[in-house]
Phi, psi and omega in degrees: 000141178216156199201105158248169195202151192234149174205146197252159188270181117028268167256037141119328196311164185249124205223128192241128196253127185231128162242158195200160162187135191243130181235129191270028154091283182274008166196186173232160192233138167235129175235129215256112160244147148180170211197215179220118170327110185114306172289187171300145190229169187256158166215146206244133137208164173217130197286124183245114185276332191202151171279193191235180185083334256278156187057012175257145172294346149260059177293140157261148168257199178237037165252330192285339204278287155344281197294328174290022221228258181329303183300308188310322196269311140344315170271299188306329142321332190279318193325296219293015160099343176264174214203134198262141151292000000 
């Protein structure tokens, strides 16, 4: 899964957000980039080892765990003014 989202700054710049989430067979990695478009960019990540729930009919595994991880942090993103392409 991959998600970028854009927001113009202040002064016009264009400032970019990237979330990605990768499944490593035995855990997931969620990655964060942002930045100002063109420039340098931070990069974040974080290991998701295990879902949640387990043995409940809403069991996660943690790439499913990962990924509902990421849409959430995304909607949070959309509040915030930024806007997807």
């Amino acid at each position: 899964m991959k998600e970028t989202l854009y927001q113009l700054d202040q002064n016009g710049n264009t400032k970019v957000w990237t979330i990605t989430v990768t499944n490593n067979t035995s855990f997931s990695t969620v990655t964060v980039e942002s930045g100002r478009l063109g420039g340098n960019l931070i990069t974040n990540s974080s290991d998701i080892k295990e879902g949640k729930n387990a043995g409940k009919s809403n069991e996660t595994n943690h790439y499913e765990q990962a990924v509902s991880e990421a849409k959430s942090k995304v909607e949070e993103k959309l509040r915030r003014v930024m806007f997807e392409i």
